[in-house]
mmCIF file of the protein (N, C-alpha, C, O) and its ligand, coordinates in Angstrom:
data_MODEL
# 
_entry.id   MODEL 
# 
loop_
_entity.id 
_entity.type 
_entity.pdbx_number_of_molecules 
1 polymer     1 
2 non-polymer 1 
# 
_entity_poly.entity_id                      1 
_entity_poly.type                           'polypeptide(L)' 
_entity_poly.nstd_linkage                   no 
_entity_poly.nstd_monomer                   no 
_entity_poly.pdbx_seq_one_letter_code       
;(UNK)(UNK)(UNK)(UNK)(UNK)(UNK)(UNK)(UNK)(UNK)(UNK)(UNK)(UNK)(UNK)(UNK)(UNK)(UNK)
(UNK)(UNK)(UNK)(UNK)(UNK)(UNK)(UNK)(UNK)(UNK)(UNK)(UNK)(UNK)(UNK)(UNK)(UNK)(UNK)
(UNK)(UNK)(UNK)(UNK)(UNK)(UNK)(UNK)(UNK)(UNK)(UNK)(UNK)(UNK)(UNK)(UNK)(UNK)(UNK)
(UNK)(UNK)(UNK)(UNK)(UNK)(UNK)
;
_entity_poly.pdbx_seq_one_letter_code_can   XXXXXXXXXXXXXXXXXXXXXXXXXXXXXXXXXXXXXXXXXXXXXXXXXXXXXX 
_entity_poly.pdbx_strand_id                 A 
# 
loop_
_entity_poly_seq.entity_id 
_entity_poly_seq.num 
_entity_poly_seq.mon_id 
_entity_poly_seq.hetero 
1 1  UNK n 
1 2  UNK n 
1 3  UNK n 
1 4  UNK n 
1 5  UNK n 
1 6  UNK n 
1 7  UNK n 
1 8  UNK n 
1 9  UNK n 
1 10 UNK n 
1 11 UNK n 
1 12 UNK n 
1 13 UNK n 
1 14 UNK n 
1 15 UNK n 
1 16 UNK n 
1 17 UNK n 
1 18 UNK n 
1 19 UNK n 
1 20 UNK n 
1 21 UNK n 
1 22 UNK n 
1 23 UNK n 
1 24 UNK n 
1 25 UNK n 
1 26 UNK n 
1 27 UNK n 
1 28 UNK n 
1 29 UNK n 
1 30 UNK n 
1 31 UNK n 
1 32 UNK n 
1 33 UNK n 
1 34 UNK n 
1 35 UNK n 
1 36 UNK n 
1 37 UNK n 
1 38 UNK n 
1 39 UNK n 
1 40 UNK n 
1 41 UNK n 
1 42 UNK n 
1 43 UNK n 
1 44 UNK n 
1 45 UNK n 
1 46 UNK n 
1 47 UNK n 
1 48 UNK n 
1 49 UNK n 
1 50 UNK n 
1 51 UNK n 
1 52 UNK n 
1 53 UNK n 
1 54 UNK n 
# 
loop_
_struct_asym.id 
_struct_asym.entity_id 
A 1 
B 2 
# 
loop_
_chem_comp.id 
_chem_comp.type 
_chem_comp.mon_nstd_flag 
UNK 'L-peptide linking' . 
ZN  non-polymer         . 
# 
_pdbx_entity_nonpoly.entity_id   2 
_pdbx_entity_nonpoly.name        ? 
_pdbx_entity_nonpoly.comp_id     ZN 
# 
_pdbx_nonpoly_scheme.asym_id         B 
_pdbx_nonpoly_scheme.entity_id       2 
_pdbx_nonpoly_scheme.mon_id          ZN 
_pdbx_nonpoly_scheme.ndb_seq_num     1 
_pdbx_nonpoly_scheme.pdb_seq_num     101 
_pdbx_nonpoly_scheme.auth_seq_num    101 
_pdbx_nonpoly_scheme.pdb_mon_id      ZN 
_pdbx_nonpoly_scheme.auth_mon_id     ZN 
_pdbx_nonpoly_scheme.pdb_strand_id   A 
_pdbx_nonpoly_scheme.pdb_ins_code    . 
# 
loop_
_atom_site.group_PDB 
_atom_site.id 
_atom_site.type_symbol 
_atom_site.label_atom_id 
_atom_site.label_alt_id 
_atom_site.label_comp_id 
_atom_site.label_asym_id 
_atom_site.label_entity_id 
_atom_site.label_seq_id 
_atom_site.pdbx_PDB_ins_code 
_atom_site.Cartn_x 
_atom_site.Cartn_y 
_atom_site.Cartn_z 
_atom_site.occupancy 
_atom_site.B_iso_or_equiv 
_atom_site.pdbx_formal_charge 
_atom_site.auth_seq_id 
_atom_site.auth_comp_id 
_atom_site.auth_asym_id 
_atom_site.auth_atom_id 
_atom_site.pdbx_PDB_model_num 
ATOM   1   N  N  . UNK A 1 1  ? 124.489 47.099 87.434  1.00 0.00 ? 1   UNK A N  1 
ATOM   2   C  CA . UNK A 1 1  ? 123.444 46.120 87.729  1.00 0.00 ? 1   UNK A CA 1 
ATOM   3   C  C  . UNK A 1 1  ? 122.091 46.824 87.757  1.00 0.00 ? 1   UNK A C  1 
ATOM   4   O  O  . UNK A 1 1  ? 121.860 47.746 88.538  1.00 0.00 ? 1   UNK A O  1 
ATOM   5   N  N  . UNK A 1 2  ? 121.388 46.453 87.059  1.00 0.00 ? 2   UNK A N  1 
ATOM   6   C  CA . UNK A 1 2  ? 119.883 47.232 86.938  1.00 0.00 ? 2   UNK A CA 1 
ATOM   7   C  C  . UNK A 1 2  ? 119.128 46.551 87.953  1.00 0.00 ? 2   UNK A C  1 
ATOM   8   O  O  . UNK A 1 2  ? 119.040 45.325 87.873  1.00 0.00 ? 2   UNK A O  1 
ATOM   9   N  N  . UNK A 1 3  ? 118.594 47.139 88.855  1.00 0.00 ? 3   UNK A N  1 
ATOM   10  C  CA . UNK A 1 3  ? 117.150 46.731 89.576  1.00 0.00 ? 3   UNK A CA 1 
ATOM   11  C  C  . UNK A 1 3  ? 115.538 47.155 89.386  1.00 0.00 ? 3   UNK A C  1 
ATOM   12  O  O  . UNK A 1 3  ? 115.427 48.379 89.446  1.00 0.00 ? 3   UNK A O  1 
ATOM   13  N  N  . UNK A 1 4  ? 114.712 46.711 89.248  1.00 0.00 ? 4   UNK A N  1 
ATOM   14  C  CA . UNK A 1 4  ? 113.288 46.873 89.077  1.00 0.00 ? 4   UNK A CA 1 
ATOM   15  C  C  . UNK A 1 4  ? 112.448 46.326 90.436  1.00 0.00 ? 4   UNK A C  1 
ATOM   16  O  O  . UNK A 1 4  ? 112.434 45.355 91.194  1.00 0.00 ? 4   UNK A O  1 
ATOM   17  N  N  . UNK A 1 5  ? 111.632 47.846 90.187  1.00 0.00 ? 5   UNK A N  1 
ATOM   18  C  CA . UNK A 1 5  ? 110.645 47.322 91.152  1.00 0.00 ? 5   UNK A CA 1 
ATOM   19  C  C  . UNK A 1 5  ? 109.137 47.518 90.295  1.00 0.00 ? 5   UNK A C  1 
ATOM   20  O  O  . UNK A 1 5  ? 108.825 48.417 89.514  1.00 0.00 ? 5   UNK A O  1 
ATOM   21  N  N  . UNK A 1 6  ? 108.397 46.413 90.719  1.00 0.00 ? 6   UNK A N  1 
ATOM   22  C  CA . UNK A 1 6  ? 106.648 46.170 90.030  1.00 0.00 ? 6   UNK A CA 1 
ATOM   23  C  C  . UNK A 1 6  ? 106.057 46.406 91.186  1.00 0.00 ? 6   UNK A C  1 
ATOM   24  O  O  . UNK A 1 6  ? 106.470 45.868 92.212  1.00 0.00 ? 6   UNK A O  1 
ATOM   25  N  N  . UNK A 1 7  ? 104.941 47.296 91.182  1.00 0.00 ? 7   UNK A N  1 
ATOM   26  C  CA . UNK A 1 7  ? 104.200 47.718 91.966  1.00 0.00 ? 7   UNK A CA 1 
ATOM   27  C  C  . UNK A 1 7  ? 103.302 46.633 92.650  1.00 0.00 ? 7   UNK A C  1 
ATOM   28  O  O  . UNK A 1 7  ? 103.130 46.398 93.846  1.00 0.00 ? 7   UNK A O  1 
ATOM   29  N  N  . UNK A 1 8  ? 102.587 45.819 91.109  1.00 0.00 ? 8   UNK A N  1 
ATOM   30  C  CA . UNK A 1 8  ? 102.016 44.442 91.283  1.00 0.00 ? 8   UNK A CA 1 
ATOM   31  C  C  . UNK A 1 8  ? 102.806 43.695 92.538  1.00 0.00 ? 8   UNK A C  1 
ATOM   32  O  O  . UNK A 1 8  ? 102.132 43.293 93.486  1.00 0.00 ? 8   UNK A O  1 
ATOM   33  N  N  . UNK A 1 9  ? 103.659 43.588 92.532  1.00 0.00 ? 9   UNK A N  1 
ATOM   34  C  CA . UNK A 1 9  ? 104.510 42.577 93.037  1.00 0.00 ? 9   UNK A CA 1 
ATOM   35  C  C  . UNK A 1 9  ? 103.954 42.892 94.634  1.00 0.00 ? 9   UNK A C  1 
ATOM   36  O  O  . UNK A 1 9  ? 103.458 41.978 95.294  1.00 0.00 ? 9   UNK A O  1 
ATOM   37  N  N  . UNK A 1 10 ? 104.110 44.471 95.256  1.00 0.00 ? 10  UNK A N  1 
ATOM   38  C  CA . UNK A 1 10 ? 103.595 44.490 96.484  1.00 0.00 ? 10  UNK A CA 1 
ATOM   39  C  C  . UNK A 1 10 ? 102.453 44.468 96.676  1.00 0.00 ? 10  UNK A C  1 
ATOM   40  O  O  . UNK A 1 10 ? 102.113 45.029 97.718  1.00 0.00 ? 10  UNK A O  1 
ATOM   41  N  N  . UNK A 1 11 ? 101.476 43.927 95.930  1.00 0.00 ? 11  UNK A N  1 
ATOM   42  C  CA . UNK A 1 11 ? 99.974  43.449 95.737  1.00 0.00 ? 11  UNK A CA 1 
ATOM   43  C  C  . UNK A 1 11 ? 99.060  45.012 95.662  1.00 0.00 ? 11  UNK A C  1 
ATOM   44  O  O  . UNK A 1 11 ? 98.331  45.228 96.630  1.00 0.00 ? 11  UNK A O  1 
ATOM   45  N  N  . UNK A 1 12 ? 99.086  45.765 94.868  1.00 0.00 ? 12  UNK A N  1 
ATOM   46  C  CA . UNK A 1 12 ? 99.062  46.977 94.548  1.00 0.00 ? 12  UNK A CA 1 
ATOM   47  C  C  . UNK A 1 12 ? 98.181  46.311 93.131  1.00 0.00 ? 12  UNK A C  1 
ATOM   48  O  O  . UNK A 1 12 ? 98.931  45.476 92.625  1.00 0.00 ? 12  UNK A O  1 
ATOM   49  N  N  . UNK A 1 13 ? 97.086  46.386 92.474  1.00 0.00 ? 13  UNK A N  1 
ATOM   50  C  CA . UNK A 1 13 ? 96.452  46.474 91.450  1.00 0.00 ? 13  UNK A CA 1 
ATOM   51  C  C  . UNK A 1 13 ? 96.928  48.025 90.449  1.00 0.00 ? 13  UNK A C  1 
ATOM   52  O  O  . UNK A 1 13 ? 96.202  49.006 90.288  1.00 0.00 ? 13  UNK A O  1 
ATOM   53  N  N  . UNK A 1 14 ? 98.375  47.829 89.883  1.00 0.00 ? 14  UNK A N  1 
ATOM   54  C  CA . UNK A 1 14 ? 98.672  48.852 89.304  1.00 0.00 ? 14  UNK A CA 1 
ATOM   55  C  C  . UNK A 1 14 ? 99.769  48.796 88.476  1.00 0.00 ? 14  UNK A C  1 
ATOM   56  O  O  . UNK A 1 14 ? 100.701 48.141 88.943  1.00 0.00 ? 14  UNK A O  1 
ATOM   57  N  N  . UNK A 1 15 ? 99.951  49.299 87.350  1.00 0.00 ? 15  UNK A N  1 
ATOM   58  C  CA . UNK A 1 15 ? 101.085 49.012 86.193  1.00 0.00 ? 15  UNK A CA 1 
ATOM   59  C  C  . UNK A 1 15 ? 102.370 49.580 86.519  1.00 0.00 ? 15  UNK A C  1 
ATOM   60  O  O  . UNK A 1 15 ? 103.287 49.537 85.699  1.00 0.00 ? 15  UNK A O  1 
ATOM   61  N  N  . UNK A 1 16 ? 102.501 50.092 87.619  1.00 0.00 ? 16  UNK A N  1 
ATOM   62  C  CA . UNK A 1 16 ? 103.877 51.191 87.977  1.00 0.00 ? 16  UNK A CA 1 
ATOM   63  C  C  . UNK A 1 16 ? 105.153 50.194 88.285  1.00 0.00 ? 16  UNK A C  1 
ATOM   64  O  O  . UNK A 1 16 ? 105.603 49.485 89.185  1.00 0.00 ? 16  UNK A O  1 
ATOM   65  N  N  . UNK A 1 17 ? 105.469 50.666 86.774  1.00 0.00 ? 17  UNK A N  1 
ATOM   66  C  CA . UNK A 1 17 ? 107.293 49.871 87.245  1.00 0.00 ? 17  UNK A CA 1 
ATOM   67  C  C  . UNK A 1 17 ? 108.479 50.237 86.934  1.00 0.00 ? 17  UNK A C  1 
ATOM   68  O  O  . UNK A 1 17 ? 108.952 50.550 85.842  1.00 0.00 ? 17  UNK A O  1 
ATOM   69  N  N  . UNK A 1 18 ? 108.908 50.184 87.901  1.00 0.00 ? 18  UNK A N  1 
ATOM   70  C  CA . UNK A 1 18 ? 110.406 50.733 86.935  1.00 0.00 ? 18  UNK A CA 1 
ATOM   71  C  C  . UNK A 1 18 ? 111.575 50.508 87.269  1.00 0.00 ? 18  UNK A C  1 
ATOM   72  O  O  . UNK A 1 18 ? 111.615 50.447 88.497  1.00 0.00 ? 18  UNK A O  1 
ATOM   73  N  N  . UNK A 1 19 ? 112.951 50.287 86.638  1.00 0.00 ? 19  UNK A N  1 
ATOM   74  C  CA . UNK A 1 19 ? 113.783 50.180 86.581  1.00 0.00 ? 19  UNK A CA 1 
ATOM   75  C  C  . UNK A 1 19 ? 115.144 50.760 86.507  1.00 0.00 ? 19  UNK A C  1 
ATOM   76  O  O  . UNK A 1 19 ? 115.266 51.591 85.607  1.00 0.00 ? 19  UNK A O  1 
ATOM   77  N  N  . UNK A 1 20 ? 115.962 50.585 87.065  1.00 0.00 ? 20  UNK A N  1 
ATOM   78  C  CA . UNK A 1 20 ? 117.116 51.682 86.757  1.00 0.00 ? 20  UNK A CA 1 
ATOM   79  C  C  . UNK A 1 20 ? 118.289 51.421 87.703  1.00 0.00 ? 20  UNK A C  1 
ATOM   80  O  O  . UNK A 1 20 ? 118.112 50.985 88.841  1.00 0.00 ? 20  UNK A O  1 
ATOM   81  N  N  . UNK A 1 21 ? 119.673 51.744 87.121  1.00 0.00 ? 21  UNK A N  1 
ATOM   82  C  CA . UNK A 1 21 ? 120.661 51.335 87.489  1.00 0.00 ? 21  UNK A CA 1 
ATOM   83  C  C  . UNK A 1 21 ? 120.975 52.035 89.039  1.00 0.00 ? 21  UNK A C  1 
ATOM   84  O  O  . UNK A 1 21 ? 121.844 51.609 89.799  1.00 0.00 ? 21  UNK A O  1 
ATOM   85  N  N  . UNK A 1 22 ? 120.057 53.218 89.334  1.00 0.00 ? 22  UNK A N  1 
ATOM   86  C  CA . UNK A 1 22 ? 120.431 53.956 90.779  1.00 0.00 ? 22  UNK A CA 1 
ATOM   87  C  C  . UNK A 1 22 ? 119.279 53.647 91.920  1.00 0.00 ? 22  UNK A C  1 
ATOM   88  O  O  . UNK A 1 22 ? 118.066 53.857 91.899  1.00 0.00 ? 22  UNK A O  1 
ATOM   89  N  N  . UNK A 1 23 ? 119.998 53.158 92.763  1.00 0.00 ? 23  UNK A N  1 
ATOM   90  C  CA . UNK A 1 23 ? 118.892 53.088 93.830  1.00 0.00 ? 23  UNK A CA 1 
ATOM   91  C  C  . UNK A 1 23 ? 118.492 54.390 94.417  1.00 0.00 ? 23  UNK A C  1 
ATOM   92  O  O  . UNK A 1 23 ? 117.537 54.677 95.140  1.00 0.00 ? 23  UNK A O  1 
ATOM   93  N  N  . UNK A 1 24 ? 119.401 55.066 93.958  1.00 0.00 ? 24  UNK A N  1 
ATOM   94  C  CA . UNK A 1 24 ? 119.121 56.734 94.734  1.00 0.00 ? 24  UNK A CA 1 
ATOM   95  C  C  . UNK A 1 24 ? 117.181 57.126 94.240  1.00 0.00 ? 24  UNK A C  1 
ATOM   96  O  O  . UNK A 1 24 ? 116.230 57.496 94.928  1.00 0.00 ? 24  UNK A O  1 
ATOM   97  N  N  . UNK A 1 25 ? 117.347 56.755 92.508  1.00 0.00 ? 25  UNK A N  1 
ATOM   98  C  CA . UNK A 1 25 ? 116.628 57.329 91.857  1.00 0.00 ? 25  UNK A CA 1 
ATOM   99  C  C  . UNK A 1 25 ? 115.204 56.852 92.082  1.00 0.00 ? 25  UNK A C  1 
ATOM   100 O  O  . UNK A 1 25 ? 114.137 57.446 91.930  1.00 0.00 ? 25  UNK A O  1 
ATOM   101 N  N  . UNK A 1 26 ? 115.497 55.528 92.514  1.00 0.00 ? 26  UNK A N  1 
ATOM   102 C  CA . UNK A 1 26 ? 114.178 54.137 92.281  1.00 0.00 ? 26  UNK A CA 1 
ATOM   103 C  C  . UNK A 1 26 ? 113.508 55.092 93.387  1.00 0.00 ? 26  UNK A C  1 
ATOM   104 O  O  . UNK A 1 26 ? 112.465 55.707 93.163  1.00 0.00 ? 26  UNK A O  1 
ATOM   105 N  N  . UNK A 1 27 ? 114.290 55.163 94.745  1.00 0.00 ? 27  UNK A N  1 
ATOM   106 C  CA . UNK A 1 27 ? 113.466 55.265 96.072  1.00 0.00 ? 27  UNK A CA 1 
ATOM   107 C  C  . UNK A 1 27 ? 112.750 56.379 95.761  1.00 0.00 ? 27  UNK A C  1 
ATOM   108 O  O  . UNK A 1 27 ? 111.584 56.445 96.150  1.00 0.00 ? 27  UNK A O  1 
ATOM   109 N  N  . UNK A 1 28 ? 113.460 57.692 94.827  1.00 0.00 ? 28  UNK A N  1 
ATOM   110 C  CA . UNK A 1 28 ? 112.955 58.431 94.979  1.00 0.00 ? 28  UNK A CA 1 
ATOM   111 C  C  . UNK A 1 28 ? 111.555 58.812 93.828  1.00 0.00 ? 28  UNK A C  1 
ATOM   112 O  O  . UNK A 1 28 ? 110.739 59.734 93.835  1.00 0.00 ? 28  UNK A O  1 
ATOM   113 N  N  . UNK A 1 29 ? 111.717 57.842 93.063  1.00 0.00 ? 29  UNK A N  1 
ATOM   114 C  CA . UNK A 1 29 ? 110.338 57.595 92.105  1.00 0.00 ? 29  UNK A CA 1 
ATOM   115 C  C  . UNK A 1 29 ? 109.371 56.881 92.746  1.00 0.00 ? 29  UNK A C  1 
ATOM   116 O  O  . UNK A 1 29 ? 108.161 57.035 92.582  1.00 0.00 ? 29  UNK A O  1 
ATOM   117 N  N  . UNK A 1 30 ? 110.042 55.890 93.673  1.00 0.00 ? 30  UNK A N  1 
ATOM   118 C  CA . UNK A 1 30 ? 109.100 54.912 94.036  1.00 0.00 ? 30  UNK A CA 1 
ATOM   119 C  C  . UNK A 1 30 ? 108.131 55.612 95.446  1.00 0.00 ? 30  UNK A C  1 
ATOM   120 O  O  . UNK A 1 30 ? 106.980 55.378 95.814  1.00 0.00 ? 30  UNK A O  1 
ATOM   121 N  N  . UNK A 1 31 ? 109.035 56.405 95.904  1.00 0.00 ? 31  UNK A N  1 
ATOM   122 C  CA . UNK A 1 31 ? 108.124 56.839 97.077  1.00 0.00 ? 31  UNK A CA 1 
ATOM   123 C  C  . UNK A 1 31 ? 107.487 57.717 96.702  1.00 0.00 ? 31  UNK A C  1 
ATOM   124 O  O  . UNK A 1 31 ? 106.461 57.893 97.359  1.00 0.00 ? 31  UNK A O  1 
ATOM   125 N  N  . UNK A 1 32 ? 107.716 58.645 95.573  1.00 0.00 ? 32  UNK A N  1 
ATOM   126 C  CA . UNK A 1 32 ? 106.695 59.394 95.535  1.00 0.00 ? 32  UNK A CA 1 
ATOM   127 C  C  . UNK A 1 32 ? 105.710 58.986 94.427  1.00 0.00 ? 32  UNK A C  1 
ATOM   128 O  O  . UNK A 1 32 ? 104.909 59.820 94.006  1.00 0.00 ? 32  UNK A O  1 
ATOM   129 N  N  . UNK A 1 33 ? 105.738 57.812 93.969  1.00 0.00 ? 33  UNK A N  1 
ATOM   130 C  CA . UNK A 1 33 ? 104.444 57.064 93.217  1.00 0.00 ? 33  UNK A CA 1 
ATOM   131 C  C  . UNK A 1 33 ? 103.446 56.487 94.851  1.00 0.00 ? 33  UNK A C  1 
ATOM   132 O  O  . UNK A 1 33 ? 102.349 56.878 95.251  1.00 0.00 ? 33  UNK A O  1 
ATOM   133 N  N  . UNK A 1 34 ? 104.145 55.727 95.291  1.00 0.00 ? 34  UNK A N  1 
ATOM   134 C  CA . UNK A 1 34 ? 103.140 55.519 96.470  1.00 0.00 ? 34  UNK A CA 1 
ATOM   135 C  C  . UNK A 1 34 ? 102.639 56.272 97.071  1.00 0.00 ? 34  UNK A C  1 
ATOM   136 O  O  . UNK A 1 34 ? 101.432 56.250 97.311  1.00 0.00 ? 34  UNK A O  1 
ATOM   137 N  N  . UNK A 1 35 ? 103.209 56.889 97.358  1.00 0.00 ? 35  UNK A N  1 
ATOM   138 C  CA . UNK A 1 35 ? 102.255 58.309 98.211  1.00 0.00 ? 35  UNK A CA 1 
ATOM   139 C  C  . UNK A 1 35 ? 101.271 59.164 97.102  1.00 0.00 ? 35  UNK A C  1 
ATOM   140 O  O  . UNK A 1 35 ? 100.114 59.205 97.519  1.00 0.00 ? 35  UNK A O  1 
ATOM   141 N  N  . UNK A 1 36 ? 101.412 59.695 96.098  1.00 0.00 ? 36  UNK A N  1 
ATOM   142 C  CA . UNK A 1 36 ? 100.621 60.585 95.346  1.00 0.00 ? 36  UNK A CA 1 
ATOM   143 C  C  . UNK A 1 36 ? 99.410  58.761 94.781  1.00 0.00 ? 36  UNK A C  1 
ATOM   144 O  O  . UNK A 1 36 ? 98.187  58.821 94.915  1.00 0.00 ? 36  UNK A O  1 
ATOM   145 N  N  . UNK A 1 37 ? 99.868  57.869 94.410  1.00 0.00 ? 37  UNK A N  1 
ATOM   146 C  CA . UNK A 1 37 ? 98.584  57.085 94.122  1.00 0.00 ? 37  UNK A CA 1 
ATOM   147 C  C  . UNK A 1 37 ? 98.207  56.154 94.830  1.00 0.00 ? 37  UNK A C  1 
ATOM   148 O  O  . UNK A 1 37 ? 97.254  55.586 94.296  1.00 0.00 ? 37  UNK A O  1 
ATOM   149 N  N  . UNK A 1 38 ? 98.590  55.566 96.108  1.00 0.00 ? 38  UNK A N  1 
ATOM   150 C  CA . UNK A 1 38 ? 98.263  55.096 97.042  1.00 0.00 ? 38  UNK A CA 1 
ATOM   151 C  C  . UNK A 1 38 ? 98.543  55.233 98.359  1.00 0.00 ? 38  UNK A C  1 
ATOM   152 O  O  . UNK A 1 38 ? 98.631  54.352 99.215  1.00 0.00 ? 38  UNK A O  1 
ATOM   153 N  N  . UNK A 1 39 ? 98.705  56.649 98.476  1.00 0.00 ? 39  UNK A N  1 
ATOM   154 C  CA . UNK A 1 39 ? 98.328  57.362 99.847  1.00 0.00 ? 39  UNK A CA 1 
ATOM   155 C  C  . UNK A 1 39 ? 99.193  56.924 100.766 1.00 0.00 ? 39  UNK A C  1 
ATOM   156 O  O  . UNK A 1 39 ? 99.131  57.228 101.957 1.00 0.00 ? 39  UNK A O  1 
ATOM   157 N  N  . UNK A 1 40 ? 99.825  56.375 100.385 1.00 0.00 ? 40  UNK A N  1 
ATOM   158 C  CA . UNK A 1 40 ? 101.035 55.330 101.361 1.00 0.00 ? 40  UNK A CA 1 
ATOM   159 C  C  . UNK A 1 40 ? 102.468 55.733 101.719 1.00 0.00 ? 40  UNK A C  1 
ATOM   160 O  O  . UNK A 1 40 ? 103.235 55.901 100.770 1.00 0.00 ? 40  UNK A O  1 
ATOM   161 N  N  . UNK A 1 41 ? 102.897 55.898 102.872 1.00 0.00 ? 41  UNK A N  1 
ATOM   162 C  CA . UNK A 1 41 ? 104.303 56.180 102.787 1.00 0.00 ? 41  UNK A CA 1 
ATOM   163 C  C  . UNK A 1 41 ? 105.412 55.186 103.219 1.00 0.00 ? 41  UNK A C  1 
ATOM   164 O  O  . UNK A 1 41 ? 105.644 54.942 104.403 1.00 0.00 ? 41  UNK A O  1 
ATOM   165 N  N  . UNK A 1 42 ? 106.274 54.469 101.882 1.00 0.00 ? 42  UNK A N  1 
ATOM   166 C  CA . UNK A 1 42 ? 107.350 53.393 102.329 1.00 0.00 ? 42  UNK A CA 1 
ATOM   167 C  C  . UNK A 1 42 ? 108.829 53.595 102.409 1.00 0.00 ? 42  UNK A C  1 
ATOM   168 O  O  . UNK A 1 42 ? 109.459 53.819 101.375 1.00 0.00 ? 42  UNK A O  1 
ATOM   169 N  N  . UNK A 1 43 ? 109.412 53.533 103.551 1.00 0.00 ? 43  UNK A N  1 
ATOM   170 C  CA . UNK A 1 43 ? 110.636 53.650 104.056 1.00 0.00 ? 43  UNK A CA 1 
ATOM   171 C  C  . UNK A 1 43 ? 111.952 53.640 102.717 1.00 0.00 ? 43  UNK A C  1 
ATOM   172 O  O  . UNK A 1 43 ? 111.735 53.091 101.637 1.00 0.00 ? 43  UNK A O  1 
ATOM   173 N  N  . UNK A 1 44 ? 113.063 54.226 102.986 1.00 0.00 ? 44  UNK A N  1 
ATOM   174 C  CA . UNK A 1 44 ? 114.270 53.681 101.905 1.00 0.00 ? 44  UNK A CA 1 
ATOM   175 C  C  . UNK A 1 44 ? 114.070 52.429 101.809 1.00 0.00 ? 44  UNK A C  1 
ATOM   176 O  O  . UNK A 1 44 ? 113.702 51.837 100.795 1.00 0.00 ? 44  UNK A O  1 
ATOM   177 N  N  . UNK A 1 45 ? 114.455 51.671 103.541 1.00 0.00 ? 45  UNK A N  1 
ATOM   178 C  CA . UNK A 1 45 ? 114.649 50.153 103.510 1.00 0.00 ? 45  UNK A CA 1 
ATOM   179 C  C  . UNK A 1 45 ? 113.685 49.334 102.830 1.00 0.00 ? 45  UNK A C  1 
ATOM   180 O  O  . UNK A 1 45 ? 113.942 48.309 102.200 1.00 0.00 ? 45  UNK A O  1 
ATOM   181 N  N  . UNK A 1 46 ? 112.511 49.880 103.009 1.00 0.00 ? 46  UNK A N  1 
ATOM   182 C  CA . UNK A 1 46 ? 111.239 49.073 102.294 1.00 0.00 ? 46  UNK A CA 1 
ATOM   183 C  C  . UNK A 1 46 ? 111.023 48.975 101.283 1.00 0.00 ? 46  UNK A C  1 
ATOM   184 O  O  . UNK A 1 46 ? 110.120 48.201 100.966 1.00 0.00 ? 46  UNK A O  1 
ATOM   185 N  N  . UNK A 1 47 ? 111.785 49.751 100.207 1.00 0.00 ? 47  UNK A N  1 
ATOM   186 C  CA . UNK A 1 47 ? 111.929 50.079 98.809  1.00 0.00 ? 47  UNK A CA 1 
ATOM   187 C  C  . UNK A 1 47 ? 113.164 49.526 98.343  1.00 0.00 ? 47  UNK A C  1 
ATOM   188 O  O  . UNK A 1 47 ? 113.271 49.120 97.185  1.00 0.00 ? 47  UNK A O  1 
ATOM   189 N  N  . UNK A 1 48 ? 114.399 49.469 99.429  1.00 0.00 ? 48  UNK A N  1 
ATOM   190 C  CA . UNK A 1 48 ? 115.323 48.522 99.127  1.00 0.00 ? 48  UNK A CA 1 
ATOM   191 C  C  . UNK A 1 48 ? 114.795 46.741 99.229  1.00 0.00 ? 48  UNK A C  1 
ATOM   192 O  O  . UNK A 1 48 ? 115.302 45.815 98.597  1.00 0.00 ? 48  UNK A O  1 
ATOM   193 N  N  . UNK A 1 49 ? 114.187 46.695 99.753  1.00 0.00 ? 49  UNK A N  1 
ATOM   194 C  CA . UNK A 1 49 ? 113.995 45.196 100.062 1.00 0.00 ? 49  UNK A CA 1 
ATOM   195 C  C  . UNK A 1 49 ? 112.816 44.978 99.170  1.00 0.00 ? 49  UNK A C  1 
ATOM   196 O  O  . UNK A 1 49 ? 112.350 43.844 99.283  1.00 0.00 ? 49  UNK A O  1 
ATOM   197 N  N  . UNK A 1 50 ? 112.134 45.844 98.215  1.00 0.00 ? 50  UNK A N  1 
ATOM   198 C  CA . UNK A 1 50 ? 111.176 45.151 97.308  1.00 0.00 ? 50  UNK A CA 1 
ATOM   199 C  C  . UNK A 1 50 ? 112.136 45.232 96.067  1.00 0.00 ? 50  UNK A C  1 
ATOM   200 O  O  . UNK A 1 50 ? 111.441 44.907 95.105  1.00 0.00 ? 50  UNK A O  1 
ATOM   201 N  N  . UNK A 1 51 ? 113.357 45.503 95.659  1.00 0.00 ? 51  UNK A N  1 
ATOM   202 C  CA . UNK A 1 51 ? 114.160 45.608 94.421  1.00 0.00 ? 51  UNK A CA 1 
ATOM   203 C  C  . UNK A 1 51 ? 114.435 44.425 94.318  1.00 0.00 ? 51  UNK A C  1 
ATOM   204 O  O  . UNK A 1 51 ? 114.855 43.672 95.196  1.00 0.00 ? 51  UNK A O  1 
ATOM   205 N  N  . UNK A 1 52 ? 114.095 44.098 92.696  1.00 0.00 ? 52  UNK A N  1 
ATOM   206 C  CA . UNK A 1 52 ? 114.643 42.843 92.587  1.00 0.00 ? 52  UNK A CA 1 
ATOM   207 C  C  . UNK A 1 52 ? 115.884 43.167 91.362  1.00 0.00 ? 52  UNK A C  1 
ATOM   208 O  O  . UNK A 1 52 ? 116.003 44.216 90.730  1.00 0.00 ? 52  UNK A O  1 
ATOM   209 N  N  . UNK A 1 53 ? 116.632 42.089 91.268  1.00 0.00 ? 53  UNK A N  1 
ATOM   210 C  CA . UNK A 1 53 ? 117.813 42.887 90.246  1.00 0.00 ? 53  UNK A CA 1 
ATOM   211 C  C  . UNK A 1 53 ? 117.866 41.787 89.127  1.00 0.00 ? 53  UNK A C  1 
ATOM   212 O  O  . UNK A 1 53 ? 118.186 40.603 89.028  1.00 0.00 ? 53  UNK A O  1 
ATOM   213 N  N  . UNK A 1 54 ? 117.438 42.685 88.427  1.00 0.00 ? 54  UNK A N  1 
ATOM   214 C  CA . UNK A 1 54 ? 116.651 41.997 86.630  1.00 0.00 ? 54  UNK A CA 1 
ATOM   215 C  C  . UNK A 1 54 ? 117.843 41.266 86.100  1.00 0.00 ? 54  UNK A C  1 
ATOM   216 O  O  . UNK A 1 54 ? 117.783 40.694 85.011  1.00 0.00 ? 54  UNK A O  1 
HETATM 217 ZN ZN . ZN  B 2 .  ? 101.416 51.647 92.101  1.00 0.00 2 101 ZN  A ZN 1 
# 
């Protein structure tokens, strides 16, 4: 089951998206896109609960 997360989506003015069959992988792309371009640091859970499954 593939899940995607859009950056847009958490009201973020930004093209960062991505997709992929491991949640291991998402959290760990996804948290470190937020933090290096919007200074932000979001939880596993918070990164689980913005996945939507394409
Ligand atoms: Zn972004």
């Amino acid at each position: 089951m593939v899940k995607e997360i859009v950056c847009r989506d958490a009201g973020y003015d930004c093209d960062f998206e991505i997709r992929s069959e491991s949640e291991d992988e998402m959290i760990r792309y996804v948290k470190e896109h937020v933090q290096n371009v919007h200074g932000v640091g979001m939880s596993s859970d918070d990164i689980r609960g913005a996945m939507k499954t394409v």
